[in-house]
C-alpha positions in Angstrom: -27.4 10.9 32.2 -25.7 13.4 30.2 -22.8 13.1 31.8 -22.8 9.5 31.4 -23.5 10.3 27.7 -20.9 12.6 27.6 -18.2 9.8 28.8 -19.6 7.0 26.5 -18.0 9.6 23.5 -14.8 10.3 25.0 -14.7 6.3 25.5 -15.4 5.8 21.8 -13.2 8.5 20.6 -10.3 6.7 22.5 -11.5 3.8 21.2 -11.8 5.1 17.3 -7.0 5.2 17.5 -5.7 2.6 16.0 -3.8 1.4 19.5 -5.4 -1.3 22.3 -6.4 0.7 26.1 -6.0 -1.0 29.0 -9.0 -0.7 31.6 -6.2 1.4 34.0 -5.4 3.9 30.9 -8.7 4.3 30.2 -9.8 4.8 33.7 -7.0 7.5 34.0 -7.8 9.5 30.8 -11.8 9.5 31.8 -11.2 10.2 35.4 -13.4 7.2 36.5 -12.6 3.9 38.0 -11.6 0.6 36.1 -15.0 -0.9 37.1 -17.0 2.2 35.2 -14.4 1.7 32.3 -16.0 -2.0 32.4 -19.5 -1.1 32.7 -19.3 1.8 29.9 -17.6 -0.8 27.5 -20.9 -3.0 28.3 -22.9 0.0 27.1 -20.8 0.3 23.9 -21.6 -3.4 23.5 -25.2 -3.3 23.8 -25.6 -0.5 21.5 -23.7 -2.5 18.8 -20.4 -1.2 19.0 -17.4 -4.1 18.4 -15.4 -3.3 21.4 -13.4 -6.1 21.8 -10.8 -6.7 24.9 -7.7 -9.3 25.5 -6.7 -10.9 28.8 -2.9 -10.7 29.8 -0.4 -7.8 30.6 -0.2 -6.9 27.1 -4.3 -6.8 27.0 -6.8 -4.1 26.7 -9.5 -2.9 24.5 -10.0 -1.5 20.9 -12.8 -1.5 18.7 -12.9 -3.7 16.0 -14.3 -3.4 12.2 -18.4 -3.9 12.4 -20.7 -4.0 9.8 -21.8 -0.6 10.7 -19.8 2.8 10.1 -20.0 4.0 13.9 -20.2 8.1 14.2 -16.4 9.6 13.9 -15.4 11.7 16.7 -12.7 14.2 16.4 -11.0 16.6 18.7 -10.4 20.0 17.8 -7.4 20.0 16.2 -7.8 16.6 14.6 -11.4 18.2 12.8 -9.0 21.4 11.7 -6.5 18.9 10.7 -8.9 17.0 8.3 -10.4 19.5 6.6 -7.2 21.9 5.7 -6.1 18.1 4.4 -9.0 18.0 2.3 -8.9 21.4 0.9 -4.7 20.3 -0.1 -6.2 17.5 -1.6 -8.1 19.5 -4.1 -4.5 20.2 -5.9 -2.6 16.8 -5.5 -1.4 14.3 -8.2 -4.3 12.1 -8.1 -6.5 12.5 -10.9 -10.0 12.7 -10.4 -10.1 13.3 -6.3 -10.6 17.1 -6.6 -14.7 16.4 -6.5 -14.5 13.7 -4.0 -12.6 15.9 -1.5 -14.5 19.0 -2.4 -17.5 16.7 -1.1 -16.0 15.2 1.7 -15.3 19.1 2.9 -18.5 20.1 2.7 -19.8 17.2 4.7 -17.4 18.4 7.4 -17.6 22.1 7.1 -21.8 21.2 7.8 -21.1 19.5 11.3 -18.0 21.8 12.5 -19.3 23.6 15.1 -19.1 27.2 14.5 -15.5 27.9 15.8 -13.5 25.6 14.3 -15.4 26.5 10.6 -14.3 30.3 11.2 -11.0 28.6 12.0 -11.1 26.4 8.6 -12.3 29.5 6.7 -10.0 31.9 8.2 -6.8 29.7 7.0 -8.6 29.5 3.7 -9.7 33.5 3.1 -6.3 34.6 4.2 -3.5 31.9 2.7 -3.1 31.6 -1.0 -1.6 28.6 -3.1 0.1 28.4 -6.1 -1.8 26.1 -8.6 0.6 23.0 -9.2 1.6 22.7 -13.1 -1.4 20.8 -14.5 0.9 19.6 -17.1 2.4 17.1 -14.5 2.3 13.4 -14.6 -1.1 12.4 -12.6 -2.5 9.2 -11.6 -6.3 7.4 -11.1 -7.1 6.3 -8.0 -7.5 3.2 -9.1 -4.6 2.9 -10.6 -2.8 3.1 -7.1 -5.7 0.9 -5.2 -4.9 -2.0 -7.9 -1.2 -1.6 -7.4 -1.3 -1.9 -3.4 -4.0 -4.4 -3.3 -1.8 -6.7 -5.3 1.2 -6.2 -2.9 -1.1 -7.0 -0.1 -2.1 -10.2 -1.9 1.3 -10.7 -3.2 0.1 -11.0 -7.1 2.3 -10.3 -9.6 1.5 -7.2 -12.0 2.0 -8.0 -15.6 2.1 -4.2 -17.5 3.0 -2.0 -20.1 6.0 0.4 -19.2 6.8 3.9 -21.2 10.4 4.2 -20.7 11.8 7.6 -20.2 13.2 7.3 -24.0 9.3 6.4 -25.4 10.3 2.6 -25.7 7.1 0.7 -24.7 8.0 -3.1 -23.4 6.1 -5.4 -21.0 7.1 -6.3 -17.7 5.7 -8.3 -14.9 7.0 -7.5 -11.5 6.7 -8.2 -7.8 5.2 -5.0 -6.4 6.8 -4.3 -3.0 5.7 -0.3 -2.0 4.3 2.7 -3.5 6.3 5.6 -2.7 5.0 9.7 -3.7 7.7 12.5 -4.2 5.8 15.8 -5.2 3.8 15.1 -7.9 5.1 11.5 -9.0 4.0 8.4 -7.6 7.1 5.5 -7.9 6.7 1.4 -7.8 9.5 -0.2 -5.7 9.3 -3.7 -7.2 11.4 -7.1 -7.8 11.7 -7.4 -12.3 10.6 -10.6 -12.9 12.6 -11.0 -16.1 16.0 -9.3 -15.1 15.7 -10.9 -11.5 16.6 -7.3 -10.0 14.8 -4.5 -8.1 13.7 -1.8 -9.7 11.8 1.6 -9.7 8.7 2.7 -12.1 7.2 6.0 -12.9 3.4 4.7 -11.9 2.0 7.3 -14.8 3.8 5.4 -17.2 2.3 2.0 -16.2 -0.6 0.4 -17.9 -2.1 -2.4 -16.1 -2.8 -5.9 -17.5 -5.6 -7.6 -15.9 -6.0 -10.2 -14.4 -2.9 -10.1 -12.0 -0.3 -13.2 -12.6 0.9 -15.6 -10.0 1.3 -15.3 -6.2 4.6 -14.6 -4.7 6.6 -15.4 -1.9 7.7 -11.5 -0.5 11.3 -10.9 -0.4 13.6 -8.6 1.8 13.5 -4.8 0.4 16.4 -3.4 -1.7 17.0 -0.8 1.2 15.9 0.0 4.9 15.0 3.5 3.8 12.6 3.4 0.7 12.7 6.7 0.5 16.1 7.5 0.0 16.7 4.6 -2.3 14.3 5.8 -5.0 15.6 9.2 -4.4 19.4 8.4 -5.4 17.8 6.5 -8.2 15.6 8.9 -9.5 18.0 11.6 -9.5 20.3 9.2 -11.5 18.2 8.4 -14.4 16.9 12.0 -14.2 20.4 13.8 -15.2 22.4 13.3 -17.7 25.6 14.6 -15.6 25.6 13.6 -11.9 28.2 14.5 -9.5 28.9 13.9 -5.7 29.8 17.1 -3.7 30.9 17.5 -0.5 29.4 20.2 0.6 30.9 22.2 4.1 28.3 22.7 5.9 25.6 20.7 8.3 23.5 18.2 6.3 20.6 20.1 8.1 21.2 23.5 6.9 21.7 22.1 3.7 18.5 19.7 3.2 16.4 23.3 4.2 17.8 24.7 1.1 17.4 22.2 -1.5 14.4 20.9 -3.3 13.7 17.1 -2.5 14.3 16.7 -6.2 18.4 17.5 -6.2 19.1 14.4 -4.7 19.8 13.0 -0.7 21.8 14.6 1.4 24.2 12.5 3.7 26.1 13.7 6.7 29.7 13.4 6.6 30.4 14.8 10.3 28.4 18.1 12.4 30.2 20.5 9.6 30.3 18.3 6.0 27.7 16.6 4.2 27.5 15.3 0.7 24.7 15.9 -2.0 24.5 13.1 -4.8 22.8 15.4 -7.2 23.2 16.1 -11.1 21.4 18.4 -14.0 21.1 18.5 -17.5 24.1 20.0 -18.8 28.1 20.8 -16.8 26.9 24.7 -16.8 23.8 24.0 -15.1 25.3 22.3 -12.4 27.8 24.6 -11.9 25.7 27.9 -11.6 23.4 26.1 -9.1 26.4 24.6 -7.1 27.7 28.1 -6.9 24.2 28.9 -4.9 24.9 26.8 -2.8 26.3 29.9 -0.3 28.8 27.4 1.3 32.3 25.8 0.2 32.1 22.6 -1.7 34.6 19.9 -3.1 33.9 17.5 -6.4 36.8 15.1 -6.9 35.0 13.1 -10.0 34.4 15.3 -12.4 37.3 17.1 -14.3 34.6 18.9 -16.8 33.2 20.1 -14.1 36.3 21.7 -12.2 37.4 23.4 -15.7 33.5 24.9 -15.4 34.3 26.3 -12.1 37.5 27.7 -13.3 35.9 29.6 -16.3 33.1 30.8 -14.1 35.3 32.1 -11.4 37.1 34.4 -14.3 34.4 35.4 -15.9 32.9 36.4 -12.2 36.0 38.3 -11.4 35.8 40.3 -14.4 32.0 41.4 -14.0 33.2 42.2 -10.0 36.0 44.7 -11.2 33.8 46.6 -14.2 30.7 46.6 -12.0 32.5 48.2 -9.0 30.9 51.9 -8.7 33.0 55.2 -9.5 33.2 58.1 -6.8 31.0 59.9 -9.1 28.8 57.0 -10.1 28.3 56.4 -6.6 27.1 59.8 -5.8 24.3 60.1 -8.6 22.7 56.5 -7.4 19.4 57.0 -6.4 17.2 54.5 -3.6 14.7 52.7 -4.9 11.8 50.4 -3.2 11.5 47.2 -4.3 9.6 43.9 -2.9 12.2 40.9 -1.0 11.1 37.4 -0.2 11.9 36.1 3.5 
């Protein structure tokens, strides 16, 4: 019996991924035959779980939504998983789910058997974050359930928009996705009015209610979502952009920007190009000179005379800094702390 208990679990926890078994996959991951696969999903049945199964090569089982919350089994890893996810969530951009993930944690932490909470505790005792800047744009939970539930309907939202200036105008708009970068949340959706895609700052959005009219969905601005409100972000962001060619892999050089400088494209295995911009020509050109690797910008003359008066100005601090024979044999050693 408790082996047949045992197997009913491992049945439901398969059953629990969002994916359809077939009775022979099923059969193989249990270790049983297909007719016990059969006669467990019977049990599952008559205890009132909604397993429901398709006929046809392309058939198998998965459980469906039922009108109670069966018990959720995790592995291992997938319990560790969940709870370091909760304790990350405790410091996100969503406004308001500190509590409700501080609540859901200690739900968990109560059923964790007693080696994966020293595991959960152990990665919290000995790991320390750095609070985010509370200062940041956040957002209600609500605010992003209203948003997605109209794209899933395909309503309209009519809102009030802060532009990045502090104009406040009304637009209605065809929301499309929702898309997080660090702590911002963005709105990819179709302008109404200007009859053209474009990106909001959700934080700077305040609903109208109800929702206007239904919409007919149209084909997204970009394949890759991500990197289209990147480039656009970083253009509105900066008041000087530039395109740089950059020698080196695109890999090396995504690991040592921030998401926030802009995409990185590869050219070929040894060049890449970062669309990327800052505030001011001197800012640009101190952190493109961080860059540890040569670089090219052919469209921006301000920013080649930059280089030029930076390269001086370099060469002259080189030559006076360079130690004497005597200066070199009074220096003394001292300790200090690196960062790997």
């Amino acid at each position: 019996m408790l082996e047949t208990s045992a197997r009913l679990l491992s049945l439901l926890s398969l059953l629990q991924t969002p994916r359809e078994w077939t009775g022979t996959e099923l059969a193989a991951r249990l270790e049983v035959t297909t007719r016990t696969v059969r006669n467990d999903v019977d049990r599952l049945r008559s205890l009132g779980y909604p397993v429901h199964a398709t006929r046809g090569s392309a058939g198998g089982y998965r459980l469906g939504a039922g009108a109670d919350l069966p018990p959720l089994l995790l592995d291992d890893e997938e319990a560790v998983a969940v709870a370091l996810g909760l304790r990350n969530a405790t410091t996100g951009s969503i406004a308001g789910i500190e509590e409700s993930a501080l609540r859901a944690l200690a739900k968990l932490e109560q059923v964790l058997p007693s080696r994966l909470r020293r595991r959960v505790n152990t990665l919290a005792q000995y790991t320390i974050s750095i609070p985010p800047d509370r200062g940041g744009p956040r957002v209600e939970p609500s605010m992003l359930s209203s948003i997605t539930a109209a794209a899933r309907d395909r309503e309209r939202l009519r809102f009030d928009y802060t532009t990045h200036d502090g104009q406040a105008l009304r637009r209605e708009a065809e929301p499309h996705r929702l898309v997080s970068w660090g702590r911002r949340w963005y709105l990819v959706a179709w302008d109404v009015a200007r009859a053209d895609w474009r990106t909001y700052r959700v934080d700077r959005m305040t609903l109208a209610t109800p929702n206007g009219a239904r919409f007919s969905p149209r084909p997204p601005p970009a394949d890759d979502l991500a990197r289209y409100v990147s480039q656009r972000v970083t253009a509105a962001w900066y008041s000087v952009t530039a395109r740089v060619i950059v020698h080196a892999p695109a890999a090396l050089v995504a690991e040592r920007l921030p998401a926030a400088v802009g995409p990185v494209e590869a050219l070929d295995e040894h060049r890449c190009v970062v669309s990327t911009g800052s505030d001011s020509v001197q800012m640009l050109a101190l952190w493109l000179g961080a860059l540890e690797a040569d670089f090219e910008v052919s469209d921006s003359p301000e920013l080649a005379e930059r280089f030029a008066a930076l390269a001086d100005r370099y060469a002259r601090a080189a030559a006076a800094s360079i130690p004497t024979s005597a200066t070199a044999a009074t220096t003394t050693t001292t300790t200090t702390t690196t960062t790997e």
